[in-house]
N, C-alpha and C positions, 0 to 999 in steps of 0.2 A: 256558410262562408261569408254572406254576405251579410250576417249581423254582424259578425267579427270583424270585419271592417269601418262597420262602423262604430262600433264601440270603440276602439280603438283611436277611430278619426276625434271622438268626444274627449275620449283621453287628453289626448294631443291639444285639444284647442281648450279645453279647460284646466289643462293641469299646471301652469305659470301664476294663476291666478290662487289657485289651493294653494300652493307654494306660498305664496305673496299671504293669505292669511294667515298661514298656519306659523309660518314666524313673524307674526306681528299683531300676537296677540298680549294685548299690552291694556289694562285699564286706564281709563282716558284721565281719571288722575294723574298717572305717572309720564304723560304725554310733553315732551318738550317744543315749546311754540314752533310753527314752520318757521319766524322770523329767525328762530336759530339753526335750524336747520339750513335755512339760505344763504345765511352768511359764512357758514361753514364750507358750504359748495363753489361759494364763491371765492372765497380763500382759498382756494383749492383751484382755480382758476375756469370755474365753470361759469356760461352768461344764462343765470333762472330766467325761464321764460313763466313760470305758473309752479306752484305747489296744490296740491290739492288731498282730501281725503279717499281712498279708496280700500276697501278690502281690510281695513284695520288699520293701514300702512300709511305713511304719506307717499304719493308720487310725484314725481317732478317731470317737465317737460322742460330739458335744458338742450346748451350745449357745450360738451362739454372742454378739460382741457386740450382734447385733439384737437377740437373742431367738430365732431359728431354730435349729431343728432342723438337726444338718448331720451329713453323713458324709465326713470328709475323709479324704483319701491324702496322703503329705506324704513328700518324699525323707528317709530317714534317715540322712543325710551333714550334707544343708542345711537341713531341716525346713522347703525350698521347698514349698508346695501343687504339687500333680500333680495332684488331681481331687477334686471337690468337688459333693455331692448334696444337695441343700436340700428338709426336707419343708413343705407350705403349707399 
């Protein structure tokens, strides 16, 4: 019982991040700059705090049009959202 637990716990804390690679995978040819990526978000009425490389993906530590803290993953092809963590 007690590996299944934990196995499960591993799941859990790693499986955002699978996610987060697994749609963004993208050859860094086809990769469009964060500087466009940021102005898009910002047009959008979000205040970038940092863009950075992770997992394949860009992520961004913004915040956004609500007001909320957010940490987003975002394809860097399409700068579609892939995964998205809101602090409260």
């Amino acid at each position: 019982m007690r590996k299944i637990i934990i196995a499960l716990s591993l799941a859990a804390a790693f499986g955002s991040t699978t996610l987060a690679s697994e749609k963004c995978n993208v050859a860094m040819a086809d990769w469009k700059p964060r500087e466009a990526l940021q102005t898009k978000l910002e047009g959008e009425g979000w205040k970038v705090r940092s863009i950075k490389t992770e997992d394949g993906c860009y992520e961004a530590y913004a915040i956004n049009a609500e007001g909320k803290k957010v940490e987003a993953y975002f394809n860097p092809q399409t700068f579609e959202s892939v995964d998205m963590k809101t602090e409260d």
